[in-house]
C-alpha positions as CSV (number, residue, x, y, z in Angstrom):
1,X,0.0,0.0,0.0
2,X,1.5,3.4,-1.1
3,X,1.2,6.4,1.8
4,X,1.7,10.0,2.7
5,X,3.6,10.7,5.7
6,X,2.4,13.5,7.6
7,X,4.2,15.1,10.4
8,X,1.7,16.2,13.4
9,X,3.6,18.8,16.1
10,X,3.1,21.3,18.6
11,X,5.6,23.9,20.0
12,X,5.7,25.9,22.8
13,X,4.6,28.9,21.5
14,X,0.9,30.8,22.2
15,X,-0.3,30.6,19.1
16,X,0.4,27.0,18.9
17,X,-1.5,26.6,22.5
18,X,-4.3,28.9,21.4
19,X,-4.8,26.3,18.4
20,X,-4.6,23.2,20.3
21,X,-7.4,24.7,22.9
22,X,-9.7,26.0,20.2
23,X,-9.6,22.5,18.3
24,X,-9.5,20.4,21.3
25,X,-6.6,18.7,20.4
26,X,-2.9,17.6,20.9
27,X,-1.8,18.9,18.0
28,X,-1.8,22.7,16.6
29,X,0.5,21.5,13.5
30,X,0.3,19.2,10.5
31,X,2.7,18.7,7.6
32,X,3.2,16.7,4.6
33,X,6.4,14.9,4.6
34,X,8.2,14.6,1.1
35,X,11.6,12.4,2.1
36,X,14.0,15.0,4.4
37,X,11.8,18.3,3.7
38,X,8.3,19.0,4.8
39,X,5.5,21.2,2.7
40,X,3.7,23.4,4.9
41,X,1.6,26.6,5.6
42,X,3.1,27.9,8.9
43,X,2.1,31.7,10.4
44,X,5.3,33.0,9.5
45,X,6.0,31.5,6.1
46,X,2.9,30.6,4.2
47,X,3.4,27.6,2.5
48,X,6.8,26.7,2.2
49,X,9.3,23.7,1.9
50,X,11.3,23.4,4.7
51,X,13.6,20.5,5.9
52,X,12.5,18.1,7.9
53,X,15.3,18.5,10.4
54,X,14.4,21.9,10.7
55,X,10.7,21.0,11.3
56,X,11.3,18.5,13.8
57,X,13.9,20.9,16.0
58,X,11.2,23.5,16.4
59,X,8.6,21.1,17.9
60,X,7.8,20.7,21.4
61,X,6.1,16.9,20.3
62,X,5.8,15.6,17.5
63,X,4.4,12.2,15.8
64,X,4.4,10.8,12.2
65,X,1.4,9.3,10.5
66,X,1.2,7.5,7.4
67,X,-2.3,7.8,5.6
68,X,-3.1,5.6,2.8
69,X,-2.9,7.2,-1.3
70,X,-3.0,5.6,-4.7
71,X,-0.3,8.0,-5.7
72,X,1.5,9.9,-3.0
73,X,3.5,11.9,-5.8
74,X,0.1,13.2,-6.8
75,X,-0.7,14.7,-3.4
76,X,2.5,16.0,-2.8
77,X,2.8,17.7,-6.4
78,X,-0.3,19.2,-5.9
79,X,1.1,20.8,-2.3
80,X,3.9,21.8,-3.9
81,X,1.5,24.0,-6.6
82,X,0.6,26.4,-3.3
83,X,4.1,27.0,-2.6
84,X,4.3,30.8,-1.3
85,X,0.8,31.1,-1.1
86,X,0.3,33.2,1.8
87,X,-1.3,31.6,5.4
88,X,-4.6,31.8,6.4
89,X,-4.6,33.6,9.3
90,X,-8.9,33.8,8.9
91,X,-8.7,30.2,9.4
92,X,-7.7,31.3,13.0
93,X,-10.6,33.3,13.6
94,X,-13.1,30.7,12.0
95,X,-11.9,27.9,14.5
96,X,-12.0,30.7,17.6
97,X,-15.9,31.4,16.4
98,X,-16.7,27.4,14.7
99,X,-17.5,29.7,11.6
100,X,-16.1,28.8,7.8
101,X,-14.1,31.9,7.0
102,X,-11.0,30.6,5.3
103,X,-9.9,32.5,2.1
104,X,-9.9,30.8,-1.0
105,X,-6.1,31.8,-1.6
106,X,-4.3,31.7,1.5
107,X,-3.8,28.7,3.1
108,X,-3.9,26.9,7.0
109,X,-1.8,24.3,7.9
110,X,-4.4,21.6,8.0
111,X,-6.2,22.7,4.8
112,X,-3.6,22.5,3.0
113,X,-3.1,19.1,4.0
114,X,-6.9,17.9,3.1
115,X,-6.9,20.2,-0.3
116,X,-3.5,18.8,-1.8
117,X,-5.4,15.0,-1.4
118,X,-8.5,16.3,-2.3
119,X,-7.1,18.0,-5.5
120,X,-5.1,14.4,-6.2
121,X,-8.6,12.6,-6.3
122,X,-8.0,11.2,-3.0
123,X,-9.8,13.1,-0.4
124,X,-9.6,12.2,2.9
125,X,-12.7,14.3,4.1
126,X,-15.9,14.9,2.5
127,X,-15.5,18.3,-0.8
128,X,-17.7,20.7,2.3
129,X,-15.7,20.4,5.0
130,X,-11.7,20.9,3.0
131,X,-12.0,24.4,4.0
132,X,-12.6,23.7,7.8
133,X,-10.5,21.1,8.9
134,X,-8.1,21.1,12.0
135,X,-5.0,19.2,12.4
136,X,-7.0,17.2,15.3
137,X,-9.5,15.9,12.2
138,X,-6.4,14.4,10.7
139,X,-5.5,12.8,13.3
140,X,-8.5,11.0,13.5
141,X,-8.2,9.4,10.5
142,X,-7.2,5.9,10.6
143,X,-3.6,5.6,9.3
144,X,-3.0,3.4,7.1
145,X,-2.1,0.1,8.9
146,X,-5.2,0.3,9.6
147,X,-7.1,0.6,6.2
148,X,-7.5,-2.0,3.3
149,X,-5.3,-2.2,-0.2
150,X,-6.5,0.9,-1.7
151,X,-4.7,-0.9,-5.1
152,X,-6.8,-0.9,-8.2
153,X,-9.0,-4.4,-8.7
């Protein structure tokens, strides 16, 4: 079975407490993993590449999770298309007030995740909620040790 890795974390910083509180969760972070860098939308950045390393040194916690995809370059590429995209800091206030108000151009963490599978013709969530999805919602998905062959009949 082929699978994207994705890299859950948390640091010790507010923001990253503020998110884990609003969303109920352990995690205020999630990644995709492409070998030894990571693509992701982080406050400061946007979306960027970044390695890995550098990822995992800046985390308080962190844990790897390997979901299940027909064709992992797929998801990744389409990541990869959002590269300098700016973050989505409406995202923020949508999970403070449990209201959609994520920008169609600018991109959370955790949407970016669900979009790049989503626009690969894997989703992982139903097309409605893409735009409101939290790291914890990830989590929650069984990994892939968990899910049958997804190969072709």
């Amino acid at each position: 079975m082929s699978t994207v890795r994705l890299m859950f974390s948390t640091t010790r910083l507010p923001l990253s407490a503020l998110i884990r509180v609003a969303t109920w969760s352990r995690w205020s972070h999630v990644a995709l993993v492409d070998d030894v860098t990571v693509i992701e939308a982080t406050a400061l950045h946007g979306v960027r590449r970044a390695p890995l390393a550098e990822a995992i040194a800046r985390t308080a916690d962190h844990a790897f999770v390997d979901l299940p995809a027909r064709d992992p370059g797929a998801v990744l590429a389409a990541a990869a298309t959002q590269l300098r995209k700016p973050y989505d800091y409406t995202a923020l206030l949508g999970l403070a007030l449990r209201r959609d108000w994520q920008a169609a151009d600018a991109w959370f963490c955790s949407e970016l995740v669900a979009w790049s599978f989503e626009a690969a013709g894997q989703p992982l969530l139903r097309h409605e909620v893409v735009r409101r999805v939290t790291p914890q919602h990830l989590w929650m998905l069984p990994p892939a040790r968990d899910m049958p062959d997804l190969a072709p009949a």
